[in-house]
Each structure stands twice: as structure tokens, then as C-alpha cells.
N, C-alpha and C positions, 0 to 999 in steps of 0.2 A: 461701499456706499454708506456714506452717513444717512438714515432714517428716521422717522419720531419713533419714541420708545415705545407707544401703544401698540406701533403693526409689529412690535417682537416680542413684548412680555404682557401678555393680554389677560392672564388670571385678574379678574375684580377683587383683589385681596387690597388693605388699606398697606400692607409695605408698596405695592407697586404703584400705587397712587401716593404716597411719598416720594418714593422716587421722581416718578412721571415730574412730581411739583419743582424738583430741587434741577433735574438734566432732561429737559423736552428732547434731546438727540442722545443715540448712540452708534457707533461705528462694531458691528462684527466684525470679529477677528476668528480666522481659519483654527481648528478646535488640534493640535495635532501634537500636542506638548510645548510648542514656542510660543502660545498664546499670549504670556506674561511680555517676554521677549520683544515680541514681533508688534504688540499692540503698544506699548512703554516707549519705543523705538520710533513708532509712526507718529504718536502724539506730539511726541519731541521734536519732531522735523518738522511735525506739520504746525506746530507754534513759533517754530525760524523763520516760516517761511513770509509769516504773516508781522514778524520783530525783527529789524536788521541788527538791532544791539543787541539783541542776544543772542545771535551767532556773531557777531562780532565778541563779544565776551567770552563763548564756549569754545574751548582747548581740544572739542572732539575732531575739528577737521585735521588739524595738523596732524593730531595721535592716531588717527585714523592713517594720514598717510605714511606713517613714519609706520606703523605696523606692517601695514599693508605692499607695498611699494618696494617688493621682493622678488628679485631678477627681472625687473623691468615688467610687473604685472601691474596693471591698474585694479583694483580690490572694488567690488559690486558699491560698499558702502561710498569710496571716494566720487563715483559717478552719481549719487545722490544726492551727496551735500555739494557739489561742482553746480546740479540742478538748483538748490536751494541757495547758494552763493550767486546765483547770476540773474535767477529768478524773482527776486524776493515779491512776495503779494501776490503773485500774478500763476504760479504754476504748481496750486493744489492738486488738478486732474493728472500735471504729470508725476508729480510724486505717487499720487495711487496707483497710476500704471507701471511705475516701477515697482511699487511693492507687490504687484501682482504679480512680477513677473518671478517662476521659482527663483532663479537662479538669483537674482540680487535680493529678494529676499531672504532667501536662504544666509546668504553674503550678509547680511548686515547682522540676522539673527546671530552667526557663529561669531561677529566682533564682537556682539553686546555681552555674549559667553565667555570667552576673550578676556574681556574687560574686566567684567563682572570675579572671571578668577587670577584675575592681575592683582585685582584691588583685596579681594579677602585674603591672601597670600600675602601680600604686603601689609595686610593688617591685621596678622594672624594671633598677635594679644588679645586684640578684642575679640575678633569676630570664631574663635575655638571655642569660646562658650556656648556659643548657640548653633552648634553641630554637632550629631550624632553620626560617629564615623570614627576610625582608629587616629584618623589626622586631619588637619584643615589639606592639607595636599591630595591626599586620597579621595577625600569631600567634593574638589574640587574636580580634579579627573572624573569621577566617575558621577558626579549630580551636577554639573555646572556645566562642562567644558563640552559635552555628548550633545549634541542633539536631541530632544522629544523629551527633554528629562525637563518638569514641572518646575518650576520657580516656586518661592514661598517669600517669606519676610525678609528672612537672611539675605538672599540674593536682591531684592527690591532694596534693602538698608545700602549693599554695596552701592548698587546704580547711582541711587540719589546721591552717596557722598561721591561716585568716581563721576559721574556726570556735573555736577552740583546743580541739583534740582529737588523741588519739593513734587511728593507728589504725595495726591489723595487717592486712597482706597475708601470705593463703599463697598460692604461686605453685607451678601441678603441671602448668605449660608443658614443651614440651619432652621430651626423653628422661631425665629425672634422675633418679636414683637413690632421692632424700629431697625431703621437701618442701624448697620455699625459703621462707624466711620474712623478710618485710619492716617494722619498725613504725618510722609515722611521725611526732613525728620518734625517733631513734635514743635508744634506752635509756628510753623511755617507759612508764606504764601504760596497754598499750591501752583505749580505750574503745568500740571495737567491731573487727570480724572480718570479713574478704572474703575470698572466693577467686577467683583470678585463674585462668580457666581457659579455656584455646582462644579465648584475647581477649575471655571474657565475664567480669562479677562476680556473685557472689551473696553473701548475707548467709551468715554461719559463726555457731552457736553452742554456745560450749564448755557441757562440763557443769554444773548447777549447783553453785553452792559452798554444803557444809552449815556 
């Protein structure tokens, strides 16, 4: 359920009333390690649903079926964008009730894992710098590809290029003063909002634009 911000982060501190100013909504997301995953995944579908050029533009359904679509199985995620392909505007609530449901969420969390270590492996010049691990392979198996295992920059850098999406992080870790703000990659228009908080994400949504 999307909510105003004030009935979930209610401290009177001036960061949250920054916040409150910048995203009057936000959507929780289930706390259980796929938070990054599961919240990054929903925003992104739920901006197709409401854009038909931009799932006309995005390469995920077909790669989606082409992964998935193994001895005649239909993959949890192809029934989601099948919903988002047919429904465009009209079928927010049912997108939610899939994602509630485990099993296709689960489904789409292990594509975005998937993906996420298709694309650092294929781009394993760059992105070995910024892992600590004997190998980007290793890295990949055992922090990406698992289940409940935490995301961080690295894994968000992949999406955004394997996706091609921008997205903003605000980050209210920490004792700071201001929010911090993150969008990936750099000088972008974001196309969706997280917030990074206490090692969890949830979906951020700014006002709308008249």
C-alpha cells in the first residue's frame, strides 16, 4: 500500500520534514534481504504501467522470456509484464496483488538476481573494482545470485545499466544533517525513487507534476 510519509516516519526531526517536502508518498517494502530487489522491480513496472513507450522501449519482456521459458514453463515475472502489456493505466491494484503473492514475487526477485549477475560478469573490467571477493564470479554466486543477500551500489549500478534506467536514492543513514542524494547513473533523469534507510529500501513518491 502506498501511504503519506508522516503515518511511517513520525520522528519531528528537520531530515523528515525534508523528506515529507521533497516525497508526500511511500510504498513499504517487505524487510527480508530482497528489499533493494523487490522495491527497484515494483517501481519499474509500476511506471510501465502508467507509460506505454516505455515498455515499448524496454528489452526486459522479451529477455525475460527468452530466460525464462524453459521446458515449456511460464516464469512468475513473464505473467507480470503479460499484465502490464495488456493492461496499460488501468491495472495498479493488480500488479500489487501479484507482487504480494510469494511465489511470483519471489519469481521476479531471483530474475532481477539473474540479471543483475549476467550483467557484472559481462562487465567484469569494470565492475571487479568495486568488489571485495576472490573473484567477480564468486561475488556473484555467493552476494547476488542467493536469495536474502542485501544489495548495495554495485548491484544498483548493474540494474540501472542492465535495465537502462535512472534511478535516485535518498539515503537518511547515519547522523547527517540533510538528506543524501544518489541518482544512478550521474546527471540522469530519474525514473524512479528509493529510500535507503537503516539498510532497508522502499519505494519514494514525489508530488505529482500538474
Amino acid at each position: 500500500m502506498r501511504v503519506l510519509l508522516q503515518t511511517v516516519l513520525t520522528e519531528p526531526v528537520a531530515l523528515y520534514q525534508e523528506l515529507r517536502c521533497q516525497f508526500p508518498h511511500v510504498r513499504r517494502v517487505q524487510g527480508d534481504g530482497n528489499c533493494l530487489y523487490r522495491a527497484l522491480f515494483f517501481a519499474h513496472l509500476e511506471s510501465m504501467v502508467h507509460n506505454a513507450r516505455a515498455l515499448q522501449r524496454s528489452a526486459m519482456p522479451n529477455t525475460a522470456r527468452r530466460l525464462f521459458r524453459i521446458s515449456n514453463k511460464y516464469s512468475p515475472f513473464c505473467v507480470v509484464v503479460d499484465v502490464v502489456e495488456r493492461c496499460q493505466g488501468e491495472q495498479e491494484d493488480r500488479l500489487l496483488h501479484l507482487f504480494n503473492e510469494r511465489t511470483v514475487s519471489d519469481g521476479l526477485v531471483k530474475y532481477l538476481r539473474l540479471l543483475t549477475s549476467a550483467h557484472l560478469q559481462n562487465h567484469a573490467d569494470f565492475f571487479s573494482n568495486f568488489v571485495e571477493a576472490p573473484d567477480l564470479r564468486v561475488y556473484c554466486h555467493q552476494e547476488v545470485e542467493n536469495m536474502a543477500m542485501e544489495g548495495d551500489h554495485v548491484e544498483i549500478l548493474a540494474l540501472s545499466q542492465a535495465l537502462d534506467i535512472s534511478i535516485h536514492i535518498v539515503s537518511m543513514d547515519g547522523e547527517q544533517e540533510h538528506l543524501a542524494h544518489h541518482v544512478i547513473p550521474e546527471g540522469a533523469e530519474p525514473s524512479l525513487h528509493l529510500l535507503h534507510r537503516s539498510s532497508h529500501y522502499s519505494i519514494l513518491y514525489p508530488p505529482p507534476q500538474n
